[in-house]
VEXTORKOL-948187 format. One record per residue: residue number from 1; x, y, z of N, C-alpha, C, O in turn. Coordinates in Angstrom, 2 decimals. Last residue first. Example, Ala and Ser with C-alpha at 12.3 -4.5 7.8 and 13.67 -1.06 7.14 Angstrom:
<pt n="2" n_east="12.85" n_north="-2.25" n_up="7.08" ca_east="13.67" ca_north="-1.06" ca_up="7.14" c_east="12.90" c_north="0.03" c_up="7.87" o_east="13.41" o_north="1.14" o_up="8.04"/>
<pt n="1" n_east="13.19" n_north="-5.69" n_up="7.80" ca_east="12.30" ca_north="-4.50" ca_up="7.80" c_east="13.20" c_north="-3.30" c_up="7.80" o_east="14.24" o_north="-3.32" o_up="8.46"/>
REM end
This chain:
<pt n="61" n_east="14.21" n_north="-14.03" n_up="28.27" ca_east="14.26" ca_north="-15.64" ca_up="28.54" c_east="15.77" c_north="-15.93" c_up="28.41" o_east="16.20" o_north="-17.07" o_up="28.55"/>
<pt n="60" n_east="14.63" n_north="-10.27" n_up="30.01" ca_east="14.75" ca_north="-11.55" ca_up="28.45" c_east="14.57" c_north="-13.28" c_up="29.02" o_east="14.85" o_north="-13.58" o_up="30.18"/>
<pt n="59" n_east="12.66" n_north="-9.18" n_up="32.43" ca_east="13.91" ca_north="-9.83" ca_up="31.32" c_east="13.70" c_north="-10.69" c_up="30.72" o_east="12.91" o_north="-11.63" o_up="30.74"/>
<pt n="58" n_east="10.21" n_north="-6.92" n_up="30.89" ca_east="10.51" ca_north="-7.90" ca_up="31.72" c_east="11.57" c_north="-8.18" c_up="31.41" o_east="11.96" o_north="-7.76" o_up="30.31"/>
<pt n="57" n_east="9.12" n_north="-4.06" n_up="31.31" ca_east="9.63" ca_north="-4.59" ca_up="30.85" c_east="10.44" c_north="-5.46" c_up="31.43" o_east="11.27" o_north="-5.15" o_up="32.28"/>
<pt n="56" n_east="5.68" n_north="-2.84" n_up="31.79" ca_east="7.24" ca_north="-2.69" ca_up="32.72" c_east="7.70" c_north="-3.70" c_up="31.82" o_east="6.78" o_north="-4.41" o_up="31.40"/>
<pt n="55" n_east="3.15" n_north="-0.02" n_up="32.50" ca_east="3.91" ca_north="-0.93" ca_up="31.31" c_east="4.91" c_north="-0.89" c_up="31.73" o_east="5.47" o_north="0.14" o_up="32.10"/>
<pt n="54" n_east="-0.14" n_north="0.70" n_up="33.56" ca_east="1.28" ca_north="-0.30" ca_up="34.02" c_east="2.01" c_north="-0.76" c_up="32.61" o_east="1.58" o_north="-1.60" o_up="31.82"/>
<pt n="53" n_east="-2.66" n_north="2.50" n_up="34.01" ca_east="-2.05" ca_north="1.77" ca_up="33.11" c_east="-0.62" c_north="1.74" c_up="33.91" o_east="-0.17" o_north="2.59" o_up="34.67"/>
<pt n="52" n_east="-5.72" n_north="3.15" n_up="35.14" ca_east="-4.11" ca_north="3.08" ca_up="35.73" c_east="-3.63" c_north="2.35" c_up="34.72" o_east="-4.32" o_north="1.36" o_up="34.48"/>
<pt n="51" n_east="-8.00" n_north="5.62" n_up="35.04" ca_east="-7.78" ca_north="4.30" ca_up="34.81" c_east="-6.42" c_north="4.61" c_up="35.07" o_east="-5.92" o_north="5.72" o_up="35.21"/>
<pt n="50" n_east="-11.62" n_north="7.64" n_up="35.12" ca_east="-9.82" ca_north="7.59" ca_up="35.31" c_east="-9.35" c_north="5.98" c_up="35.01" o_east="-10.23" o_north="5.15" o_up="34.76"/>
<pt n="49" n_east="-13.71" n_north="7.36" n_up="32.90" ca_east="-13.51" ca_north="7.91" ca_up="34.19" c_east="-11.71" c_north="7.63" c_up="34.40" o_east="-10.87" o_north="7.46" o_up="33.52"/>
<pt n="48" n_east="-16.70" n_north="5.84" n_up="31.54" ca_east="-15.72" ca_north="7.37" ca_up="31.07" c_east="-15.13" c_north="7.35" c_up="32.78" o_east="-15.91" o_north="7.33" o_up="33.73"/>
<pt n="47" n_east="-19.45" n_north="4.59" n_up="29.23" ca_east="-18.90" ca_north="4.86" ca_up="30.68" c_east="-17.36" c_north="5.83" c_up="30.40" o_east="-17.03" o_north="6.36" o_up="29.34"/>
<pt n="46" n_east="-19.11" n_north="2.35" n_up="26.85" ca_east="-19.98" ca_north="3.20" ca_up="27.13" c_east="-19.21" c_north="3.57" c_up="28.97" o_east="-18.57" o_north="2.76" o_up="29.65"/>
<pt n="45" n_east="-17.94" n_north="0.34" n_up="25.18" ca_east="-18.04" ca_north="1.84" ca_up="24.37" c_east="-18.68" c_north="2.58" c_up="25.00" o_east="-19.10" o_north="3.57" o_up="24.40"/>
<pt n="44" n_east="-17.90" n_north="-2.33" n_up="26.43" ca_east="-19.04" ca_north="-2.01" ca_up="25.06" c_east="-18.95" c_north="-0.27" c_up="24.90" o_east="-19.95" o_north="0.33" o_up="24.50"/>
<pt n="43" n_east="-15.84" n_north="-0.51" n_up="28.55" ca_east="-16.52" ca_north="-1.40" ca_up="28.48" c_east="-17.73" c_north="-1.42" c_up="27.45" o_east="-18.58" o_north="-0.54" o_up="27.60"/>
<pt n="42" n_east="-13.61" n_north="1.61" n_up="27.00" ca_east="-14.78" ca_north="1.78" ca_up="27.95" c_east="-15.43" c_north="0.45" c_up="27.54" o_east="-15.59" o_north="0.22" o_up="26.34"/>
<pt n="41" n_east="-10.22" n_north="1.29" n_up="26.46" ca_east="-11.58" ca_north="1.47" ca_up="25.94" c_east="-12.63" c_north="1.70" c_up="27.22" o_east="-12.21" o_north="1.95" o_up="28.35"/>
<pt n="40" n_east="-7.07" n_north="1.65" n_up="25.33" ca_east="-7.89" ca_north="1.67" ca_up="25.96" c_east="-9.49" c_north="1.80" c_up="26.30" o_east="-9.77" o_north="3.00" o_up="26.32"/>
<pt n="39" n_east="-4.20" n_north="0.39" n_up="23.54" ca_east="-5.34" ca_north="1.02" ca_up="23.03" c_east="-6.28" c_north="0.26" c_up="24.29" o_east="-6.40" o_north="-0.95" o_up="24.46"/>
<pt n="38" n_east="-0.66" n_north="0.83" n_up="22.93" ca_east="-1.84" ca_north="0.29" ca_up="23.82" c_east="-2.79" c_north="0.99" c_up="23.38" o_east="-2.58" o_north="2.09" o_up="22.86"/>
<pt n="37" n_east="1.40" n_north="0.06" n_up="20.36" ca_east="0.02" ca_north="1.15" ca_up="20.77" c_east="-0.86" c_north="0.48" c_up="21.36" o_east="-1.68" o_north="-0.28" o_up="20.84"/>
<pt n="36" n_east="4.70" n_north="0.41" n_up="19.21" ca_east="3.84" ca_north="-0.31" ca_up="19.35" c_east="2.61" c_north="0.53" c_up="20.33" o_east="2.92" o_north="1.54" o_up="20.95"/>
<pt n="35" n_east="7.49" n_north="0.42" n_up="17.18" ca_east="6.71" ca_north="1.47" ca_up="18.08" c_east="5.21" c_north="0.31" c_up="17.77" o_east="4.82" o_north="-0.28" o_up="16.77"/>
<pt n="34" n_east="9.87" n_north="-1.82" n_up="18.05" ca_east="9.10" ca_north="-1.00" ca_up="16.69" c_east="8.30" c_north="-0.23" c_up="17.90" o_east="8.46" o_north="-0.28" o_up="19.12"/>
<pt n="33" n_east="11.48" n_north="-5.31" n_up="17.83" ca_east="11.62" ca_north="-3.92" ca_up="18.11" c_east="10.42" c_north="-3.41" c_up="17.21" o_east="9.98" o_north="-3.95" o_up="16.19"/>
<pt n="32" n_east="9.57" n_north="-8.36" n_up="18.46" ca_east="10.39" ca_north="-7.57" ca_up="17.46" c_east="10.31" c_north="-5.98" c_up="17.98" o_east="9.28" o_north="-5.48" o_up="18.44"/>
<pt n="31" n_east="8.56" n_north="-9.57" n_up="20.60" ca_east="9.99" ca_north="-9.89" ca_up="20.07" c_east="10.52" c_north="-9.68" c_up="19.10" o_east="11.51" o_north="-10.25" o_up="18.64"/>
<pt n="30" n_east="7.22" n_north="-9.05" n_up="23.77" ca_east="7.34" ca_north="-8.98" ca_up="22.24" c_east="8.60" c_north="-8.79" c_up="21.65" o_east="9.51" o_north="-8.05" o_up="22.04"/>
<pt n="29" n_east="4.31" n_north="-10.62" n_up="25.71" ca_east="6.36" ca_north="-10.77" ca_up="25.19" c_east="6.59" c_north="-10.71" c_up="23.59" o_east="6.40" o_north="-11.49" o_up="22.66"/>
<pt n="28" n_east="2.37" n_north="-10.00" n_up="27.23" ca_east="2.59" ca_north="-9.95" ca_up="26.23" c_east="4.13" c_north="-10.30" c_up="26.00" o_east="4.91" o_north="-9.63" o_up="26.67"/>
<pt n="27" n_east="-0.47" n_north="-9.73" n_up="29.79" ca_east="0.78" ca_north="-9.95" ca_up="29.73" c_east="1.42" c_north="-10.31" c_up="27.92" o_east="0.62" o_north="-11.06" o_up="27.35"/>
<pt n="26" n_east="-3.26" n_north="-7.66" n_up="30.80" ca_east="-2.57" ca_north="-8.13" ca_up="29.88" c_east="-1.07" c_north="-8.47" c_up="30.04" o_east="-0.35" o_north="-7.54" o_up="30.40"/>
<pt n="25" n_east="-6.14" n_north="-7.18" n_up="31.71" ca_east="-4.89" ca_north="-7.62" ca_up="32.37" c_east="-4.34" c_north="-8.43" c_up="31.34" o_east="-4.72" o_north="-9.55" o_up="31.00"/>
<pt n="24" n_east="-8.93" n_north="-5.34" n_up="32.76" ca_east="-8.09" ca_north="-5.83" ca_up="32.28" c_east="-6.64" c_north="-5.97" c_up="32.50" o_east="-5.97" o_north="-5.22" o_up="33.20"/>
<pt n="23" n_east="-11.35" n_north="-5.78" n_up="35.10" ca_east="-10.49" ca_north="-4.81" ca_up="35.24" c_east="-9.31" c_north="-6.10" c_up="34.43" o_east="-8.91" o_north="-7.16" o_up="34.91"/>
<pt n="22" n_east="-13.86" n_north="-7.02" n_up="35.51" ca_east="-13.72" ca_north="-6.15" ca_up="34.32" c_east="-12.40" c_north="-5.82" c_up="34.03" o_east="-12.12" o_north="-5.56" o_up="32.86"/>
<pt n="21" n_east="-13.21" n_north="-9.95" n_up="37.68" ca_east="-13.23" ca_north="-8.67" ca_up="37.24" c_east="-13.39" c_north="-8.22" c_up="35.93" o_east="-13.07" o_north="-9.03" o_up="35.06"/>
<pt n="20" n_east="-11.60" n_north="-12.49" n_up="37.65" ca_east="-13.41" ca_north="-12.11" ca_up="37.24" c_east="-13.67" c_north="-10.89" c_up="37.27" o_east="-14.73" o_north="-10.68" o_up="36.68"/>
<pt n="19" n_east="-8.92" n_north="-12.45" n_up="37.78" ca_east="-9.61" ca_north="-12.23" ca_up="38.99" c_east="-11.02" c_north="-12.53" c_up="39.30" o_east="-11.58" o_north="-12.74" o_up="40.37"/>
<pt n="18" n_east="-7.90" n_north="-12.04" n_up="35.19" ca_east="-7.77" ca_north="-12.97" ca_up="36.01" c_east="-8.65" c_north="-13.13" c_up="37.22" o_east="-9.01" o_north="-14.28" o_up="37.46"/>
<pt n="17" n_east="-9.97" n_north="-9.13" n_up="33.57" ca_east="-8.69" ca_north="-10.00" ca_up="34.49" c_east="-9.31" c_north="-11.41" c_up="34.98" o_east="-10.46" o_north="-11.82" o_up="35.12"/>
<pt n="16" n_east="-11.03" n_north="-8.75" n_up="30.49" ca_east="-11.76" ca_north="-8.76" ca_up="31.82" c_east="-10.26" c_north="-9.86" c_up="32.39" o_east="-9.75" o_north="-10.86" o_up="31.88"/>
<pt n="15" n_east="-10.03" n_north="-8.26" n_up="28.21" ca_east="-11.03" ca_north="-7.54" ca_up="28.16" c_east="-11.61" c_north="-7.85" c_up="29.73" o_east="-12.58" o_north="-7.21" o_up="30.14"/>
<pt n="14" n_east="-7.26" n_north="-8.32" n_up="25.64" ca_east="-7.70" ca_north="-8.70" ca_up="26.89" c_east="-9.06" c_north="-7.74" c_up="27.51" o_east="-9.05" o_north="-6.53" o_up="27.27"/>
<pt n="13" n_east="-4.52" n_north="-9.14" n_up="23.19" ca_east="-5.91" ca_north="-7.91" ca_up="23.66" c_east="-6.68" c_north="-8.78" c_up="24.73" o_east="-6.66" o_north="-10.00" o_up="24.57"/>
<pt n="12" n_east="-1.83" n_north="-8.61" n_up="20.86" ca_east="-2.52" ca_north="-9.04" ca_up="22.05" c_east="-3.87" c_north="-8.52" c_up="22.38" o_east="-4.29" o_north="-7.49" o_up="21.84"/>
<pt n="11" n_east="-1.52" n_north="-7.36" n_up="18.37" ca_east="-0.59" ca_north="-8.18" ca_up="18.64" c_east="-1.35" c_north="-9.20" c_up="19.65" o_east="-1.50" o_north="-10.39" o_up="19.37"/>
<pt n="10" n_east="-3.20" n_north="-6.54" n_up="15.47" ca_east="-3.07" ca_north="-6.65" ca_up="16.70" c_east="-2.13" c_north="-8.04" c_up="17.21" o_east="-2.03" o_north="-9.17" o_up="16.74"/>
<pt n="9" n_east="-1.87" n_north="-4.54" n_up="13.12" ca_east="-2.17" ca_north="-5.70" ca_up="13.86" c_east="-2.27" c_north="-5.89" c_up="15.29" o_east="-1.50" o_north="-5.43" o_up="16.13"/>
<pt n="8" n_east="-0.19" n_north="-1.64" n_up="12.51" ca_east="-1.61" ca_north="-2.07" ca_up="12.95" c_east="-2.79" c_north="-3.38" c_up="13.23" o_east="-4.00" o_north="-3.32" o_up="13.45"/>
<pt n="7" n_east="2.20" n_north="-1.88" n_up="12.20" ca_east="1.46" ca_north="-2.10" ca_up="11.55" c_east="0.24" c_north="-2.34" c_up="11.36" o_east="-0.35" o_north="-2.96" o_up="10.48"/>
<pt n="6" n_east="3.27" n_north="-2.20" n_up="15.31" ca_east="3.34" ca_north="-0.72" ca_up="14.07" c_east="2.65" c_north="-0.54" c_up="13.09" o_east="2.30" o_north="0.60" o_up="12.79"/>
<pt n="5" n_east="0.25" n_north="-3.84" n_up="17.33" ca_east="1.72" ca_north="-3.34" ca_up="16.34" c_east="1.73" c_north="-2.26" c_up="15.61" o_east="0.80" o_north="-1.54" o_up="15.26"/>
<pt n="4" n_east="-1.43" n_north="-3.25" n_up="19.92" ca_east="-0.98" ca_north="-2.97" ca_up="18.52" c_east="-0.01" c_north="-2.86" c_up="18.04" o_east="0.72" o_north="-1.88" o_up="18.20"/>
<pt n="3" n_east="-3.09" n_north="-4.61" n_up="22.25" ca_east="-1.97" ca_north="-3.85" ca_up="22.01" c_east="-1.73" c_north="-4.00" c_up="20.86" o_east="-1.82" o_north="-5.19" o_up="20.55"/>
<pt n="2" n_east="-6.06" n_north="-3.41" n_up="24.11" ca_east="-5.29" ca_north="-4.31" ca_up="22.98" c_east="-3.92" c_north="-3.71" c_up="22.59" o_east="-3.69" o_north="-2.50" o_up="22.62"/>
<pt n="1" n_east="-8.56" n_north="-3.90" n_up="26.45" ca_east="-7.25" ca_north="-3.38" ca_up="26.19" c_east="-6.68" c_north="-4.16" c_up="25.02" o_east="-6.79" o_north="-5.39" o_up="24.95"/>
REM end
């Protein structure tokens, strides 16, 4: 999973959870406004099937 700025940088990106799992897990705090782009993948580009995405906005520090 990676998350992308407007500008197409990457901001964050994560590829296997906390857990030891495959199952990615990203936390991020971003601190400029803009349209920004989760980007989802298949493990090395291969496999295909449903997935759960979570995006919640935390409070401010």
């Amino acid at each position: 999973m990676t998350l992308l700025h407007s500008n197409g940088t990457t901001v964050d990106e994560n590829d296997d959870g906390p857990d030891g799992t495959t199952n990615s897990l990203l936390f991020s705090r971003i601190t400029e406004s803009g349209v920004y782009t989760v980007r989802v993948r298949a493990y090395a580009g291969q496999g295909s099937g449903e997935f759960f995405l979570k995006v919640a906005r935390l409070r401010p520090i």
